[in-house]
N, C-alpha and C positions, 0 to 999 in steps of 0.2 A: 220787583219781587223775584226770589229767585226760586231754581226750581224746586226745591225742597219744599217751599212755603206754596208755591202754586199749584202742587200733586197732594199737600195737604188739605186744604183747602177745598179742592175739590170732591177729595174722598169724603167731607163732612155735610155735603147738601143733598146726601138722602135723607129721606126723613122717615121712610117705611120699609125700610130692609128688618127682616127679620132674624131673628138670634135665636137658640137655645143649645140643648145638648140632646143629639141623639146616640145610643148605642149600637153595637154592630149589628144586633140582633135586630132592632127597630130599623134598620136601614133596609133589612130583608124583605122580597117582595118589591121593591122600589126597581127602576129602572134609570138608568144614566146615560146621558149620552155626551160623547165625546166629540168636543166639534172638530172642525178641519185647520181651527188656527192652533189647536195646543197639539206638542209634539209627543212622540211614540213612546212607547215603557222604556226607563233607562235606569231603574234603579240599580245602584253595585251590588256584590256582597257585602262588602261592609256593613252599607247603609239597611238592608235587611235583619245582620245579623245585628246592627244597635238595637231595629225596633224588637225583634223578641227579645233578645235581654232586658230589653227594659218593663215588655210588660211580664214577660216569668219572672222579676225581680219587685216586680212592683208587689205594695205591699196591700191586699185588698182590705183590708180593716183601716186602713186610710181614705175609703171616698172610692173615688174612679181614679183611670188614668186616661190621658185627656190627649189625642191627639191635636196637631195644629188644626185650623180652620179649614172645614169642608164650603167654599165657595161655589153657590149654586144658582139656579134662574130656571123656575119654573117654566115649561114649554107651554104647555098646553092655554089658549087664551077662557074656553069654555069649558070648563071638564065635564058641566050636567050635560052640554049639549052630544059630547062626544059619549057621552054613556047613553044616552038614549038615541042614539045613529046607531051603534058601534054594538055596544054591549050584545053578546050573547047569552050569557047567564050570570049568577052571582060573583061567579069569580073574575068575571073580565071585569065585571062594576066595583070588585075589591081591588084587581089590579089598577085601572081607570084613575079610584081615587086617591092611591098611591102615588100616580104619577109619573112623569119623565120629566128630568132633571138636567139642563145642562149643567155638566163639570166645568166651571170657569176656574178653578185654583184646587187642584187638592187631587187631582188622577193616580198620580203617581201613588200616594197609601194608599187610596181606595183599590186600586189594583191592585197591591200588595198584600191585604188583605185578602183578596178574595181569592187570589193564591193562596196564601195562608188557610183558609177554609179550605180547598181543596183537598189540600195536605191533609190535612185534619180529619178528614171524611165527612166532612160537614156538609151535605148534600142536598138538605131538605128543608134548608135556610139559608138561601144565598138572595141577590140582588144580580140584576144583569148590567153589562156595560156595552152599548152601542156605540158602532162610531164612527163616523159620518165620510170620512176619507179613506179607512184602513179597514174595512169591512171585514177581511179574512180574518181578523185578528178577536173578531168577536167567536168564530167557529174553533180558530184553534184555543181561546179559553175553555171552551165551554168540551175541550177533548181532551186530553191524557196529558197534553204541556210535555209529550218526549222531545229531549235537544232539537233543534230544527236550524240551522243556518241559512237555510234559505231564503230568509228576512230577515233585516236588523230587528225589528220590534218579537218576532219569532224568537229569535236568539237572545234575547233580555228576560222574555217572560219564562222562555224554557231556563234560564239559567239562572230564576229568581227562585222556580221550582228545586231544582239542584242546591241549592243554598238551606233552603227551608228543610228540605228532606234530609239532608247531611245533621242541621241543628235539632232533630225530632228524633234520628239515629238513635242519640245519644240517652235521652227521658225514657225513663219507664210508665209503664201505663197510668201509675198514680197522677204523676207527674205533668204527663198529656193530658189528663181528664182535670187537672185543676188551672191547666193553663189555658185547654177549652172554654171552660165557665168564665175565665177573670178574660179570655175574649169576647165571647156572646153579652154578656154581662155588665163589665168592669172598665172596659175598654169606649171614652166616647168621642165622637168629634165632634167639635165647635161647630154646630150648623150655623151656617151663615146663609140667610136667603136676601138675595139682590132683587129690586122689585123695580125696579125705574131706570136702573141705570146699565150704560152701554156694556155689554159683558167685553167686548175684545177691550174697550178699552180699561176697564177691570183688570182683564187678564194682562196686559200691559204694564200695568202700573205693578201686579203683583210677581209677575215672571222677570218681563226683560228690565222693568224699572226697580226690581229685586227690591219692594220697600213693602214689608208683608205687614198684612191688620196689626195695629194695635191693640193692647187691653182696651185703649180707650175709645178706637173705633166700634169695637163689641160694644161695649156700654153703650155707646152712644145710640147701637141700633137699640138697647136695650129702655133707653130713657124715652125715646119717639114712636116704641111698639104701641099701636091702637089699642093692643089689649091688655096694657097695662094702665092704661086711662078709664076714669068710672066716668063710664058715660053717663049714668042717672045723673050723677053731680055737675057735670060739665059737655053741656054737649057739644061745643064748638071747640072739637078736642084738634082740628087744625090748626088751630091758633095759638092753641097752647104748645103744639109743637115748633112753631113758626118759633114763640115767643125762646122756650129751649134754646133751639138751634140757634137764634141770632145769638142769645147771652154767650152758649158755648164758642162762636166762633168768635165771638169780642175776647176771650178769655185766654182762646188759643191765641190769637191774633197776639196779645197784648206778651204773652209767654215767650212769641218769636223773637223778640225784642230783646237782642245778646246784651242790651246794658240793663234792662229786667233781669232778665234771665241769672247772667253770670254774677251779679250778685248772691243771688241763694246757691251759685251755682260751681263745680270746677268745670272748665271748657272737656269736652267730652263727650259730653250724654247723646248716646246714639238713638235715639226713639225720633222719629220726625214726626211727631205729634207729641208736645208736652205736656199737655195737658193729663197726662200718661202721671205724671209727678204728683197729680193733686189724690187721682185717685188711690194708689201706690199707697200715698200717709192715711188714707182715710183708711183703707184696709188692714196696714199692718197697726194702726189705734183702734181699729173697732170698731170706729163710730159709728157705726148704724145699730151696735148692738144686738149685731146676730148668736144665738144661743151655738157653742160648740160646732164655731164655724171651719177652724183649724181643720178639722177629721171633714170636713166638705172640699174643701179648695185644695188641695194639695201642695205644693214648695214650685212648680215648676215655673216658667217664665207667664202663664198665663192665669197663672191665680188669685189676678187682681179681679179679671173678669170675672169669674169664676164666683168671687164673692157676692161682688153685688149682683150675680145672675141668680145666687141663693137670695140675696135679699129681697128681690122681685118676686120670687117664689114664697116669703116669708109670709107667712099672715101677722100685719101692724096691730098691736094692742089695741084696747080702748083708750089708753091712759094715753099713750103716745098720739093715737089720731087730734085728742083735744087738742093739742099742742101746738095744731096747724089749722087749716083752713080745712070746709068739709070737701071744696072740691080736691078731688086727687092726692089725697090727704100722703098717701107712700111717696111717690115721684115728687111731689113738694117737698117734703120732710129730706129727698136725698139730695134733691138740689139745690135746698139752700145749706146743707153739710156742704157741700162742693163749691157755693157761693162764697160760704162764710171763709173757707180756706183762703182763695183768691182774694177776697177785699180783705182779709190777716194780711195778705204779703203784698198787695198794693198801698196798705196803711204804712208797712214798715219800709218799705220804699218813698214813700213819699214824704216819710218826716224825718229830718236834717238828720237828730243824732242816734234814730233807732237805725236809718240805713246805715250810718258808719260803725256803730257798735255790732251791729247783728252782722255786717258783711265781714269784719274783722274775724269776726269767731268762727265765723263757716270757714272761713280762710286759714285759721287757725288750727281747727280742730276738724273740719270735712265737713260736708252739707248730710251728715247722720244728724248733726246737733240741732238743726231746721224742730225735729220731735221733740227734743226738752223744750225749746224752746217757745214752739206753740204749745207744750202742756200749761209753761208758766205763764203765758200769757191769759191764758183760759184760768189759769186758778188767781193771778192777781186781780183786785178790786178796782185798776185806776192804771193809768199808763205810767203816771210818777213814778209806783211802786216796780212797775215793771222795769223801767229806765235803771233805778239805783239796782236793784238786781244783774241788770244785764252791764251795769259800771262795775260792779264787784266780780262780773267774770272775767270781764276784761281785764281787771285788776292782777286777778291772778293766775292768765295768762303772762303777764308785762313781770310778777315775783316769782315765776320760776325760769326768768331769764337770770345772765350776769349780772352781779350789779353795777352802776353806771359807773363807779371808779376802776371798776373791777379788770386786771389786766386779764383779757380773752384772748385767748390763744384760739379757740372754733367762733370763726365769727359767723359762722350758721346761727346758732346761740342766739344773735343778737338780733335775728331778723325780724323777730312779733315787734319788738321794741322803733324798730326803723319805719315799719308801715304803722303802727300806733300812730309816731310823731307826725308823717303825714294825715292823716284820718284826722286827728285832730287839730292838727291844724289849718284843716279846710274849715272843723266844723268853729272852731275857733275865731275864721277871717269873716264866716256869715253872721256870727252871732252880734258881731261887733258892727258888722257893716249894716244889719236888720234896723240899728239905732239911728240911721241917718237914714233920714226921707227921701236920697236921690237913688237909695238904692232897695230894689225890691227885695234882690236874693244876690247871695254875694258872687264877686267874678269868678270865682272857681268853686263853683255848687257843692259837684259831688264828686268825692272823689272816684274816680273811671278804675270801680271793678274790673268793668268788659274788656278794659285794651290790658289792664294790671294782669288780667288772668292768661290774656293772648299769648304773655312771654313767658320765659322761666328769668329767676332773677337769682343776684348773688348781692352777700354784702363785700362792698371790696371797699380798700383801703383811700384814703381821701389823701394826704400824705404817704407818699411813694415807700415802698423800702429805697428804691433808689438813691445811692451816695455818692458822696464824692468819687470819681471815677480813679479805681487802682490802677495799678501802672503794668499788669498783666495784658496784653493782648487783646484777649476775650471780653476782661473786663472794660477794658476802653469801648469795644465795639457798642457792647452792650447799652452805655453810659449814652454813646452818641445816638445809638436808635431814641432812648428815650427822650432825650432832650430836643430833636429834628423838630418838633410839633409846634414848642414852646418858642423857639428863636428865631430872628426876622431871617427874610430869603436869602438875605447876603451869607448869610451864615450857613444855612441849609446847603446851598451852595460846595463853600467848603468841605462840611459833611459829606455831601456827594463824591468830591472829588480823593477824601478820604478813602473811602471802601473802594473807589474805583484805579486808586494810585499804587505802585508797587510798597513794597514792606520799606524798602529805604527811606524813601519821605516821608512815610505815614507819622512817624516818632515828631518832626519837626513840625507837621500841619496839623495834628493832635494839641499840642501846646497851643500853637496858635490860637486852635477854637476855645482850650480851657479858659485862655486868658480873655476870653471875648464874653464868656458866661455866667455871672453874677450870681452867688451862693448864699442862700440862708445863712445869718452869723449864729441864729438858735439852731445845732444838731438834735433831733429827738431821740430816748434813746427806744430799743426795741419794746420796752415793756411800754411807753407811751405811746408808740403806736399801734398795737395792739389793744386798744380801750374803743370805746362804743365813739369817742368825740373823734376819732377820724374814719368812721363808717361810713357809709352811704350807700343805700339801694341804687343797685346798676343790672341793666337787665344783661344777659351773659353775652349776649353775640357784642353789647358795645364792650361789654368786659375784657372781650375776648380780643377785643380787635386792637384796644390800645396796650396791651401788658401792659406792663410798670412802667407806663411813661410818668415826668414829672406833673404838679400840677397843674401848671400851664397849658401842659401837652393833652390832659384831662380835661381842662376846660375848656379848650378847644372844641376837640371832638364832643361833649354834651352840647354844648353850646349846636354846634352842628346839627347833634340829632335832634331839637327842640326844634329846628328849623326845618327837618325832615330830610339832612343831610345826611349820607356816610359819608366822611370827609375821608382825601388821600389819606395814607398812611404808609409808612415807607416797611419795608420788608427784604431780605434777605435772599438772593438766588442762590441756589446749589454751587454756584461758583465764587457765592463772597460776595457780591456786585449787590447794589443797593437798587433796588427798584423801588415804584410808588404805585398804590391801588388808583385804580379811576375812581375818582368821588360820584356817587350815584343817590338814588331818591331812597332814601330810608322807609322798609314797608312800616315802621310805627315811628310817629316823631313824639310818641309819651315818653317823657322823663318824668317820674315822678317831682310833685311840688317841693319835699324840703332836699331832694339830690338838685333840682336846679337850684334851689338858694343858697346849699355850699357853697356850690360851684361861684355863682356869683358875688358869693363873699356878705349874705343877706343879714348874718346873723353876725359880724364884725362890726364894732364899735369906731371903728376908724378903717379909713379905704387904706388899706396898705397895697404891698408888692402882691400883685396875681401871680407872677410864680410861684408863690409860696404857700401853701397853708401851716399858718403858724400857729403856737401853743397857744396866745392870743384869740386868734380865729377859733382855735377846737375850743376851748371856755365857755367862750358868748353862745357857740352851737350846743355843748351841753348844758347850761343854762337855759338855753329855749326847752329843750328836752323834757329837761326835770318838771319845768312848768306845766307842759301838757300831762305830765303823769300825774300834777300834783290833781290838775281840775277834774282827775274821775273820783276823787273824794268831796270835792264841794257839794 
């Protein structure tokens, strides 16, 4: 397991960390403490002047605005006890219940902030910050913050004041007084409270291993909060968390899984928790049917959370509780929306022709069309219906390419068309091999999204432009690169001694090798090569590596890479001189199904010459072609 998956993983077996939103105002009164493993205030000016722009720009008839995750771990093990030791009057027992907090993730704004209150004259609603290593640093907040150099942590805070002060310059009193309130206010953080688990190593994971909460880790504290469970209905509400958390990490688990995955998926998605994807569609569809949820959640990166943290907050109808069970009747009703998602895409992965059709279109048209396409799912009666719909998109994907006679000069054009003929032709070799008893599922299952998505690809020509060799120089040279690949050693040989011989002999040992090399009697001409029947999907770097060698010289190197080869290749030095690559292990030996059958001639009616791909050859290949376009109409 690698370490992406084993930091995920880990972050997901709490089961009682607590979530909400607190505002700046509700944070006041509170005490923080700073431990000795997180480091000293460094914020820029930049990084200050983003956050007041953003919240003097935010627009408060939208909701809140939401700073990132305040990561915390209650100190105190007894707090009745310590109030009744400790306490001297009401106010130490209001302080007491407030709390001290250690800061595991989140110092940096929470000090910026309280800078910012400074500034402000906000004086009589603050929060304090202790700290357990840099002790001075708590007296010089709590004093005038003038320039100080005589500590780096001095020198940041005094120069975050400087920053703020400069940006306050400029506002008139209106101005201040409305961007006070949308701070006290408007402004919240993601409380995060950590209940079981190691804080440095918390802090690890979120500092130096730089992989910050997800929406779906919020949620997740949000689905295992005790006090979102009815207890009257269910009191062995452990269990039910246990039950959760196993489902979610099957779910995650199964998500890791890049030939799952990169089927819905383009290679990309930064989130190391995917599970991040389900809720994502649940939010921007609604389905929970939260009332004018929009004006709650805001647009920023963590608005998924954000929603279902209102939908916890929601009070669930009458109508809607019947609909489930009595116990936990909310948290059921969300997790099986989140269920039904994942067994939707485990279904359509697991049956032959919806993973090739639905993997084709994502590919097609981007992993946005995942949402049409569970809406249609959700409104068809039957899978049948679902299928011939999702044949008819496919369809007209494949009619707004060229058409198949059609001479294409962009053979970009032609690509949907080129991975169609594969897709169905795997689905094509199962359906047929399903009919014979020896066989459960056929030899090449599925076609391999995960490695197809790994490369970038071109359609490139299957028959060479390569022609008979002019009697130009350059053009000779060129001739003999192409042709090295296709012709036995003896010959290569020659070639070698070609580029490496002076200009005087080259004329005479040129001839020689012409007469040694055996030429198609069919010339094609430009416009027939340029049609879809001498195409074939080729991924760029082998594209790249043979130019325009002849067929031969083509099938070679595929042949190669099937085998997990980069085969030599010869190449040009600055001085003319012919050199040759070291053949090495190919990081992917996927060639697609129907570019290895070109290449091996699968779709020819008779074994002719391998040097050649002839008009013969390109026929039979569009013929197979036409067939597989004909079967999304049956």
């Amino acid at each position: 397991m690698d370490i992406t998956m084993t930091q995920t993983f880990e972050r997901n077996n709490c089961s009682d960390n607590k979530i909400g939103l607190k505002t700046v105002t509700e944070l006041c009164g509170m005490n923080f403490y700073i431990p000795n493993y997180q480091r000293g205030y460094r914020w820029t000016e930049q990084q200050i002047k983003d956050l007041l722009n953003d919240i003097n720009e935010f627009n408060d008839n939208n909701g809140f605005y939401c700073l990132q995750p305040l990561v915390v771990k209650r100190r105190e093990k007894d707090i009745f006890k310590k109030i009744k030791e400790e306490a001297r009057d009401i106010n130490d027992v209001y302080d007491y219940l407030k709390g001290t907090w250690e800061v595991i993730d989140g110092q940096q704004r929470l000090t910026t902030i309280f800078i910012l209150m400074k500034c402000l004259g906000i004086t009589d609603m603050h929060y304090t910050l202790k700290y357990e290593t840099r002790s001075g640093s708590e007296q010089f907040l709590s004093g005038n913050l003038e320039m100080n150099e005589e500590n780096i942590d001095y020198f940041h805070i005094s120069s975050a004041k400087q920053a703020i002060s400069e940006w306050l310059k400029d506002k008139d009193c209106f101005s201040i007084k409305d961007f006070k309130e949308k701070l006290l206010e408007k402004v919240n953080f993601i409380w995060y409270e950590s209940v079981d688990e190691d804080p440095i190593k918390v802090f690890t994971r979120l500092n130096i291993g730089k992989i910050s909460l997800t929406n779906s880790e919020l949620i997740k504290a949000l689905f295992l909060n005790r006090s979102n469970f009815d207890i009257k209905a269910n009191g062995d509400i452990k269990l039910r968390q246990q039950e959760i958390a196993s489902e979610w990490d099957k779910i995650e688990y199964s998500l890791q899984n890049d030939e799952f995955w990169l089927f819905l998926h383009e290679k990309g998605y930064d989130h190391p928790t995917r599970i991040d994807f389900i809720f994502d569609l649940i939010c921007e569809a609604n389905d929970l049917k939260l009332d004018n949820y929009k004006e709650k959640i805001g647009t920023d990166d963590y608005r998924t959370f954000r929603y279902f943290y209102e939908y916890f907050k929601s009070d669930i109808s009458a109508e809607e509780c019947n609909n489930f069970p009595k116990e936990d009747s909310k948290i059921v009703k969300c997790w099986k929306t989140v269920k039904r998602y994942y067994q939707t895409f485990e279904e359509w992965y697991n049956d032959l022709e919806l993973f090739h059709y639905i993997g084709f279109l994502i590919d097609c048209k981007g992993d946005n069309i995942i949402k049409d396409l569970l809406y249609k799912w959700n409104q068809q009666t039957d899978k049948k219906s679902f299928l011939k719909n999702l044949r008819n998109e496919v369809k007209n994907v494949i009619d707004k390419c060229p058409e198949l006679k059609e001479d294409g000069s962009n053979k970009r054009e032609c690509k949907p068309i080129l991975l169609f003929h594969n897709i169905q032709t795997v689905i094509n070799q199962n359906q047929s091999q399903r009919h014979n008893e020896k066989y459960e599922m056929g030899t090449f299952y599925k076609f391999p999204f995960h490695l197809y998505k790994l490369e970038s690809w071109d359609v490139e020509h299957i028959n060479s432009n390569t022609t008979n060799p002019e009697e130009d120089v350059e053009s000779q040279r060129e001739w003999l690169l192409n042709i090295y690949l296709s012709v036995k050693e003896e010959l290569q040989e020659k070639i070698k001694e070609y580029f490496n011989s002076s200009s005087e002999d080259n004329k005479t040992l040129f001839e020689e090798i012409k007469k040694e090399v055996p030429f198609s009697n069919i010339e094609w001409t430009q416009e027939e090569k340029n049609r879809i029947w001498n195409y074939a999907l080729l991924d760029s770097s082998t594209n790249r590596s043979y130019g325009n060698s002849i067929f031969s010289g083509k099938r070679r190197i595929i042949i190669g890479k099937d085998k997990g080869k980069l085969i030599a290749i010869p190449k040009l030095s600055k001085d003319g001189k012919l050199v040759m690559t070291d053949e090495q292990n190919s990081t992917s030996s996927f060639v697609p199904p129907c570019t290895r059958q070109v290449f091996l001639k699968y779709y020819s009616a008779t074994a002719g010459n391998n040097n050649y791909w002839t008009i013969e050859d390109a026929q039979s290949y569009l013929s197979d072609i036409e067939s597989c376009i004909k079967k999304l109409e049956e």
